[in-house]
C-alpha positions in Angstrom: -18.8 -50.5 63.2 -15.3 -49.9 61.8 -17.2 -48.9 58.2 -18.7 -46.2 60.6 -15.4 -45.4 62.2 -13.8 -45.5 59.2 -16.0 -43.2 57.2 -15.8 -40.6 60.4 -12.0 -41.4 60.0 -11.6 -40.5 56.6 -13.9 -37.5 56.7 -11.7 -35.7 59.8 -8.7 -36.5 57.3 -10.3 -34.0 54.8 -11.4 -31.6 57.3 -7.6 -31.6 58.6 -6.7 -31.2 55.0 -9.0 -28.5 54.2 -8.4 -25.8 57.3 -4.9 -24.9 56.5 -6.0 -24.3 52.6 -8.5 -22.0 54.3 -7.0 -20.2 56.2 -4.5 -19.5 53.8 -7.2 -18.4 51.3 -8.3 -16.2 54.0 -4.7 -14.8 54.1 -4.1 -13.9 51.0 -7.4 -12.8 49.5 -9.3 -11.5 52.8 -12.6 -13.3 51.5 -14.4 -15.6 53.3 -14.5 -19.6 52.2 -17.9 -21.2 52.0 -19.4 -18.4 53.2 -17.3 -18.8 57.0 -14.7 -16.1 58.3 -12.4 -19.0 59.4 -9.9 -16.9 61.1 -12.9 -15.2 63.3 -14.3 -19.2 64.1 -10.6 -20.2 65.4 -10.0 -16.8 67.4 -13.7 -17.7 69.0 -12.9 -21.2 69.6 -9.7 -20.6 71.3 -11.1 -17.7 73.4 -13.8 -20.1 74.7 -11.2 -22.5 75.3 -9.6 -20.0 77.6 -12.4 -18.1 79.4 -13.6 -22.6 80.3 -11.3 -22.6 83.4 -10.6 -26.1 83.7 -13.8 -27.3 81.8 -12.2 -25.5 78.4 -8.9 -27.3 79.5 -10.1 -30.9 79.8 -12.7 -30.2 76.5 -9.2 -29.2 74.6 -7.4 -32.1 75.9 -10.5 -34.8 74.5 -10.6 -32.8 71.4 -6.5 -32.6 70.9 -6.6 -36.6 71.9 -8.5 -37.1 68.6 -5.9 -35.4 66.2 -3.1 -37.2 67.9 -2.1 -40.7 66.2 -0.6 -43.5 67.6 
């Protein structure tokens, strides 16, 4: 079990690491990174967030619990 967690640990790590390159990319060139418009994903997921009521508020609280380290 913690070579499961672990792995699943490690591979958020590089997804953490890799947004911020993205969206940069995104910036700066306008093109589109592995094929995804990554700024057009993130406005989508935030708007669903907000249109959730109280469901999108407790979703982004589990999923903002997992980026948080203690």
């Amino acid at each position: 079990m913690n070579y499961i967690t672990g792995f699943f640990g490690g591979l958020m790590s590089v997804m953490i690491a890799i947004l911020p390159v993205t969206i940069l990319w995104y910036v700066l060139t306008g093109g589109d990174v592995f094929g995804m418009d990554v700024i057009a994903n993130l406005t989508a997921l935030v708007n669903s967030f907000g249109t959730g009521g109280f469901t999108g508020l407790v979703v982004m609280l589990l999923i903002a619990s997992f980026f948080v380290k203690e």
